[in-house]
C-alpha positions in Angstrom: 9.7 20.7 15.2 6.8 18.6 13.7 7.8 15.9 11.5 4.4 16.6 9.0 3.1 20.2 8.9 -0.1 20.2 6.7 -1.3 24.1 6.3 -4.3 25.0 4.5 -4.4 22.1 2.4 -7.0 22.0 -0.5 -7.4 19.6 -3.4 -10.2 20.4 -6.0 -11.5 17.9 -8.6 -13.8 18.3 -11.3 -16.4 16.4 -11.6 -16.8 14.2 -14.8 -19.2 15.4 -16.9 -19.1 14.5 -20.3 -18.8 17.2 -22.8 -20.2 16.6 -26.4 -18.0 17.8 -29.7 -20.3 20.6 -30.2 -20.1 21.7 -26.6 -16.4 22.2 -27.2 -16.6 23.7 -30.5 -19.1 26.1 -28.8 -16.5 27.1 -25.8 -13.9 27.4 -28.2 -15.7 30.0 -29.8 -16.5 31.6 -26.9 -13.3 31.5 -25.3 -11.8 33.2 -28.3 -14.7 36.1 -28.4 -13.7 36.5 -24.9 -17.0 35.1 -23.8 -17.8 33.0 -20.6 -17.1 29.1 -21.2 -19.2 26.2 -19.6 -17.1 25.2 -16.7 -17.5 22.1 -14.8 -18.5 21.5 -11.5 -15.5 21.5 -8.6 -15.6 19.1 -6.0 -13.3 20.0 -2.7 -12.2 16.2 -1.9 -10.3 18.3 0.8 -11.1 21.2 2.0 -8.2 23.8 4.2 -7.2 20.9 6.1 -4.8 21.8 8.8 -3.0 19.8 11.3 0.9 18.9 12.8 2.1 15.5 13.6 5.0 14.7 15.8 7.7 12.6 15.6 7.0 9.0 17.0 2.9 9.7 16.9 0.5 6.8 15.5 -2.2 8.9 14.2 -5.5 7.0 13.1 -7.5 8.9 10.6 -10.9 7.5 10.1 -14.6 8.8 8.6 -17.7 7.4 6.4 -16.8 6.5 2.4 -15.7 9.8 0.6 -14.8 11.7 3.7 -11.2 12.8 2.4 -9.4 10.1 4.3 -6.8 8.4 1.0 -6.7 11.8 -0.8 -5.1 13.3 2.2 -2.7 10.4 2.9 -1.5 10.5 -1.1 -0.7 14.4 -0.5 1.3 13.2 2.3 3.2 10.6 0.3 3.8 13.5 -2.3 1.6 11.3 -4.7 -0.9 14.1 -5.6 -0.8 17.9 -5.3 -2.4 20.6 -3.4 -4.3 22.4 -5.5 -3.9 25.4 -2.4 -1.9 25.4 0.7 1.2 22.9 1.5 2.4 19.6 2.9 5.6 19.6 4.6 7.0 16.3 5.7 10.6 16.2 7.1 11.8 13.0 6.7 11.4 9.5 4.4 8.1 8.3 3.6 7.5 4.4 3.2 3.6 4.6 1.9 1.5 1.4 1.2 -1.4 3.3 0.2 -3.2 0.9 -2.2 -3.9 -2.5 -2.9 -0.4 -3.2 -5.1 0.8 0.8 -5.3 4.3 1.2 -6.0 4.6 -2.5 -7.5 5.5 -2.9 -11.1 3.7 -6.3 -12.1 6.0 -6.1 -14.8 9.0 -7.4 -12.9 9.3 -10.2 -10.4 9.0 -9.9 -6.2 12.4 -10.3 -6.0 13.0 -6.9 -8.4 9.9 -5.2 -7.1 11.9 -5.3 -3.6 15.1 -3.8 -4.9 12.9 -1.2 -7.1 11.0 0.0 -4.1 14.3 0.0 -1.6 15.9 2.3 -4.4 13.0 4.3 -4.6 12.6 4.9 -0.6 16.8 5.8 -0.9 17.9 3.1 1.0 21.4 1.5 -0.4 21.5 -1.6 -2.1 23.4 -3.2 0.1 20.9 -2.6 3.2 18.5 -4.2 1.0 19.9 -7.1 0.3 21.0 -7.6 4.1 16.9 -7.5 4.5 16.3 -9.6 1.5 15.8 -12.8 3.4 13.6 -11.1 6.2 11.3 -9.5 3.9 10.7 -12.4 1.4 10.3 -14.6 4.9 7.7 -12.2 6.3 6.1 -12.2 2.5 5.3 -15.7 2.9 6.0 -15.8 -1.0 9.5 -17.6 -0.6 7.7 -20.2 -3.8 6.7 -16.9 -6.0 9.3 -14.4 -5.3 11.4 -15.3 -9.0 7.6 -15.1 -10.8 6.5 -11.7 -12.4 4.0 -9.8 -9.8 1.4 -9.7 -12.7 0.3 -13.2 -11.9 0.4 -12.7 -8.1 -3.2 -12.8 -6.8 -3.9 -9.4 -5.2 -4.1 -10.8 -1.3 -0.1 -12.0 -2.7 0.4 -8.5 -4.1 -0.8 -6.6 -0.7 1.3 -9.2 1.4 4.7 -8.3 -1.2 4.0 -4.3 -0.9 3.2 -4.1 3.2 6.5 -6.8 3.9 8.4 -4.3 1.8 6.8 -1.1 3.6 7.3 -2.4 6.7 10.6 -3.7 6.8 12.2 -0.9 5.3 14.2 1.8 7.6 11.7 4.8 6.6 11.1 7.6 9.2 7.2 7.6 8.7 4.6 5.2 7.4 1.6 5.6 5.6 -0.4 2.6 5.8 -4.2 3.0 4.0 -7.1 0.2 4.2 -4.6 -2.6 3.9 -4.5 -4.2 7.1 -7.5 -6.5 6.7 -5.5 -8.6 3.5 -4.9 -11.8 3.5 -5.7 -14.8 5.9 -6.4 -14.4 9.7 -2.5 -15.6 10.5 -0.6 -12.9 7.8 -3.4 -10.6 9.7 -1.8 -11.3 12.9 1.5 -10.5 11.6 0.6 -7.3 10.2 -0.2 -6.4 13.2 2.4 -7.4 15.5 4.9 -5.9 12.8 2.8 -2.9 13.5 3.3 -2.9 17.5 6.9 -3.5 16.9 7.6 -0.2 14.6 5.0 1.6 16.8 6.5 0.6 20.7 9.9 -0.3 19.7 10.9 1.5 16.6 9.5 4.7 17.4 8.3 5.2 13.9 5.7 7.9 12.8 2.5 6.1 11.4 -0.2 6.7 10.0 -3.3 4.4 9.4 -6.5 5.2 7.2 -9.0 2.2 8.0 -12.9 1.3 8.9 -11.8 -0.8 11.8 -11.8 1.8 14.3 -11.8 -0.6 17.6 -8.1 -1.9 16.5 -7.1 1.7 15.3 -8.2 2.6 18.9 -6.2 0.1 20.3 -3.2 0.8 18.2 -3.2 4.8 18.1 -2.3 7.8 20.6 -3.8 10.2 18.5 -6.9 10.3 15.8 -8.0 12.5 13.2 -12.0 12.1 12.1 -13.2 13.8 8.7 -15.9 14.8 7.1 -16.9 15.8 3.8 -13.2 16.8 3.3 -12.0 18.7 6.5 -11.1 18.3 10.1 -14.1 17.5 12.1 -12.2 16.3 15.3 -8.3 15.7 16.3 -7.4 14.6 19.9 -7.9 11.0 22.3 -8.8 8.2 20.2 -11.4 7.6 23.0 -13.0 10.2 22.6 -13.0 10.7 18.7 -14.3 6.9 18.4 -17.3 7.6 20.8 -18.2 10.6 18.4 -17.6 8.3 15.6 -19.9 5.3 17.2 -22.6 8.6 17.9 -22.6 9.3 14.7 -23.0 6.0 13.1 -25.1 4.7 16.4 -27.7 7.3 14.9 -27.3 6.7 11.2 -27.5 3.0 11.7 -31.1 4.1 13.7 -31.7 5.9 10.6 -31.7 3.0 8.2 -33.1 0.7 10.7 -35.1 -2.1 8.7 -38.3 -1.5 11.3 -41.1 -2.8 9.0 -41.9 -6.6 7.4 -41.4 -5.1 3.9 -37.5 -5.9 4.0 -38.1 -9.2 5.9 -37.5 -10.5 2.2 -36.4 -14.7 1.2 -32.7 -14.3 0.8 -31.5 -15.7 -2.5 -30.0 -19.2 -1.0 -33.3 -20.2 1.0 -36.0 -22.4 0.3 -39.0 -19.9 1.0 -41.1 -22.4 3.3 -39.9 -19.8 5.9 -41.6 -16.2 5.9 -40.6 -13.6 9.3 -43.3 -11.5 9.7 -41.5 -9.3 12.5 -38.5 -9.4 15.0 -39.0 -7.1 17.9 -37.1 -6.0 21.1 -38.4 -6.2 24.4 -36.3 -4.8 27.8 -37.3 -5.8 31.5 -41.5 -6.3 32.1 -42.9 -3.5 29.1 -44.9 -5.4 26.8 -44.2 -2.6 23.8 -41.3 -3.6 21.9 -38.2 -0.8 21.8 -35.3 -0.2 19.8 -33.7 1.1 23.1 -32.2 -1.1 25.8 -30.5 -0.1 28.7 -27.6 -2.1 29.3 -27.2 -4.5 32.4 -30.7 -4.8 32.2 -33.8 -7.8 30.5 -33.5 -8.1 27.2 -35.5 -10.1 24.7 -35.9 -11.0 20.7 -39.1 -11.8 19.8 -39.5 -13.2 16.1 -43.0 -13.9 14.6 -42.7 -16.2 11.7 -44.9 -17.9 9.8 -44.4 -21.8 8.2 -45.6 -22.6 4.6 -45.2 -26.3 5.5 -44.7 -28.6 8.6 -41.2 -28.2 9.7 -39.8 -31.4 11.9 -36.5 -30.5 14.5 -35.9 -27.2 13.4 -32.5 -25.9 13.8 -32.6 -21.9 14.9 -29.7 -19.7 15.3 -30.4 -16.3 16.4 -26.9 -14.4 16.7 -26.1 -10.4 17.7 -23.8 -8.3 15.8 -21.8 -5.4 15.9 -22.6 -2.5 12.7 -19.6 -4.3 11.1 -21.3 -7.6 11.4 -18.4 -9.1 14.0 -20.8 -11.7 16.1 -20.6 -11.4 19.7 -22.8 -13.8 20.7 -25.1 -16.4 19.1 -27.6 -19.3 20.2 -29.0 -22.1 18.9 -32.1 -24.6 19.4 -29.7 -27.7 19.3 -29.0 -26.2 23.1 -32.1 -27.3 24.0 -33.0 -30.5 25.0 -35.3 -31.4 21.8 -35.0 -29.7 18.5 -38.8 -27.9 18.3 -41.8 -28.6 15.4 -42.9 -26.0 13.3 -46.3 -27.0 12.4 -47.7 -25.3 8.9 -48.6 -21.7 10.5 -47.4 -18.6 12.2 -45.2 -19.1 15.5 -43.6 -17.1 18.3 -39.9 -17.2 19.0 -38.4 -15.9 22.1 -34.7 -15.3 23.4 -33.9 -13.8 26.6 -31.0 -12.3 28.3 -31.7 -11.8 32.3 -28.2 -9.6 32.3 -27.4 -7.3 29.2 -23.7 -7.0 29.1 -23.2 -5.2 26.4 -21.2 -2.2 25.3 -23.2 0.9 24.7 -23.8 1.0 20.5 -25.9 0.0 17.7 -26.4 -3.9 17.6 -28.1 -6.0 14.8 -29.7 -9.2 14.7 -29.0 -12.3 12.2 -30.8 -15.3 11.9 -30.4 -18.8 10.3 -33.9 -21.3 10.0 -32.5 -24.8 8.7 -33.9 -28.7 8.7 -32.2 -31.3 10.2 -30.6 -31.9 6.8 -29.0 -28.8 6.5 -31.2 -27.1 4.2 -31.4 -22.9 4.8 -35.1 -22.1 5.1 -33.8 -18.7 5.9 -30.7 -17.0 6.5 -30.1 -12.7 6.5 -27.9 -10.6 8.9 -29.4 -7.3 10.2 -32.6 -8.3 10.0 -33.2 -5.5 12.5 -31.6 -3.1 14.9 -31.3 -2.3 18.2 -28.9 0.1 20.5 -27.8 -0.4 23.7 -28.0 2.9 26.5 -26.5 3.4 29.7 -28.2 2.2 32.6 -27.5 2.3 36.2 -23.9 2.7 35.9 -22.6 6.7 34.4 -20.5 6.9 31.3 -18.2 8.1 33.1 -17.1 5.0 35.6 -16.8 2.8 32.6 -13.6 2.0 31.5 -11.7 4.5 29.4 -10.9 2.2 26.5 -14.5 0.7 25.7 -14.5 -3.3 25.1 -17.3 -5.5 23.6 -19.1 -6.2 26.7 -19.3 -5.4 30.4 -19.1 -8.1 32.7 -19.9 -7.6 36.3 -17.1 -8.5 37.6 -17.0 -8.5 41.7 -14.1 -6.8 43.1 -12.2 -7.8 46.6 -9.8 -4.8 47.9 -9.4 -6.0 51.6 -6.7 -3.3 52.3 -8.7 -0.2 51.1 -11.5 1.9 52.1 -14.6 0.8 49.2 -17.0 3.1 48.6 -20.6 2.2 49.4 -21.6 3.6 46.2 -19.9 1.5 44.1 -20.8 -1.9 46.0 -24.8 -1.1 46.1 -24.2 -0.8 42.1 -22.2 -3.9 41.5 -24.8 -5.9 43.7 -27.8 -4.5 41.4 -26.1 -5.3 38.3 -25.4 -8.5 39.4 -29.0 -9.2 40.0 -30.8 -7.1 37.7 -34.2 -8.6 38.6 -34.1 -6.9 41.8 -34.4 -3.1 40.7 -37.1 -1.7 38.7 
């Protein structure tokens, strides 16, 4: 039997439109003369959602800003109600769906534990066996006796998910709150997360925009759209919809024209870019397209307002969610180039692109040798990587940053000609067309 059982589920909202005092005079008097009223506008935040989960599943639910995605996880923590259909969930819910939800910032850490262990049913005497660990994994051991309200909210988060987490609760709700906090209380989140998911046998579920780890972590992932179900099954092959989808949005807004090559705030302005463009093995036309395993090269035209002495370049390529992959700089080079008062050409090449097949961006950072920004913006433009050579299919089924051509030695076994032409053209990629 499923442990959640969502059927039909629908929540409606109406939209806030302010009504005037004469407005509702006027619908009084027209409710009462049995006329029409002036009704607002509904808004389906979700929209006959229907799904099971078993027990022991980590389900990852992800989809754009609005999608539905907290709405449905507060029906399953019985914080909201359905406006049609039902939620059944057998079992206790431990749900960390907000920054600081169900933390009263009137009372200390130290009570908020005890509050939220009574709250979840568990005795008080389990709770105080698990005192120690929780305030330990808190890292608030200093602040524990202080009242919450004067917690920061990174001290709040790290109080609510130590509390979440450590209690004995069948299924966990976990929404947008694994990112808090410093990159070491990160990597506890998520090793406490491993340990209820591999060891426990707990039933999670995770709302969150950082669908690579969600990937890594879940067996199972919902993606929604403007309030229903658009796609439940492998996280592999939800994700790649996902990446699709945002791959050609991302084209979409793609910042193709000098007019939003603007002076960031914090630069001098002696720097102006008149164009970054993308060039793949001999074409001389730029592309936004670039088959991976193959050429690649930025091309930035700039122009100088003054003469620039041992300029300091660093051109860097990043994921959508601005996670750098790679970067280089002109202090690799031998001597530090001039920029004389005028325009200039800047190239960067890759002979091999390695790269996972996705949207890419480009950032880049002009500075003197004094360490003065001349010019500094991410995404100045973007680019997406296509499969080459090698099919979809033979990459691996859990997709990582970049594809390195590795080169494989399997004395014992029969290796298929097919395979080792590819791996020696991808390996030199100058030698195919």
């Amino acid at each position: 039997m499923p442990i959640i059982e969502v059927s039909h589920l629908t929540k409606e909202y109406q939209l806030g439109h302010i009504t005037s005092l004469k407005e509702n005079v006027l619908n009084t008097f027209r409710r009462l003369g049995g006329k029409p009223i002036q009704k607002r506008e509904d808004f389906k935040a979700l929209d006959d959602v229907n799904f099971t989960i078993e027990e022991g599943e980590v389900v990852g639910i992800i989809g754009h800003n609005g999608a539905g995605k907290s709405t449905l996880l507060k029906h399953l923590a019985n914080i909201s109600q359905p406006t049609k259909g039902k939620v059944i969930v057998r079992g206790s819910v431990a749900p960390l769906i907000e920054v600081g939800a169900g933390v009263n910032p009137e009372l200390t850490g130290r009570e908020n534990i005890f509050l939220n262990g009574a709250i979840l049913g568990i005795p008080k005497k389990i709770i105080q066996q698990k005192l120690d660990e929780i305030i330990d994994f808190s890292e608030l051991e200093q602040f524990i006796d202080t009242p919450v309200k004067r917690y920061s909210s990174g001290m709040t988060v790290k109080l609510g998910f130590s509390i979440a987490t450590s209690m004995e609760a069948d299924i966990l709700i976990i929404d947008e709150v694994l990112a808090v906090g410093d990159l070491a209380f990160q990597k506890k989140c998520y090793d406490r997360m491993e340990t209820l998911i591999y060891d426990n046998n707990t039933t999670v579920l995770i709302v969150g925009h950082n669908v690579r780890q969600l990937e890594r972590m879940c067996n199972r992932m919902i993606l929604m759209e403007a309030g229903r179900v658009k796609l439940d099954g492998d996280p592999n092959t939800i994700c790649n919809e996902y990446y699709r989808y945002t791959d050609t949005k991302v084209e979409l807004q793609s910042p193709n024209n000098s007019s939003n090559l603007i002076v960031p705030e914090n630069a001098t302005g002696d720097i102006e870019i008149l164009a970054i463009d993308f060039f793949t093995d001999s074409s001389s036309s730029p592309t936004v397209k670039v088959k991976m395993h193959r050429p690649f090269k930025i091309r930035v035209h700039l122009r100088a307002k003054t003469d620039l002495k041992y300029a300091e370049i660093s051109i860097g390529i990043h994921t959508t969610d601005f996670v750098y992959i790679t970067k280089t700089n002109s202090t690799m080079l031998s001597r530090l180039p001039n920029l004389n008062k005028g325009e200039h050409i800047i190239e960067c090449s890759i002979d091999n692109l390695l790269l996972n097949p996705s949207s890419y961006g480009v950032g880049m950072t002009i500075s003197d040798t004094h360490q003065n920004c001349l010019w500094y913006k991410k995404n100045i433009n973007n680019f997406q990587v296509i499969f080459g050579d090698i099919a979809s299919t033979r990459l691996p089924i859990h997709p990582a940053l970049v594809y390195i051509p590795f080169v494989w030695n399997i004395p014992s076994a029969d290796i298929y000609e097919e395979a080792s032409q590819y791996y020696k053209k991808i390996i030199s990629p100058n030698q195919h067309s």
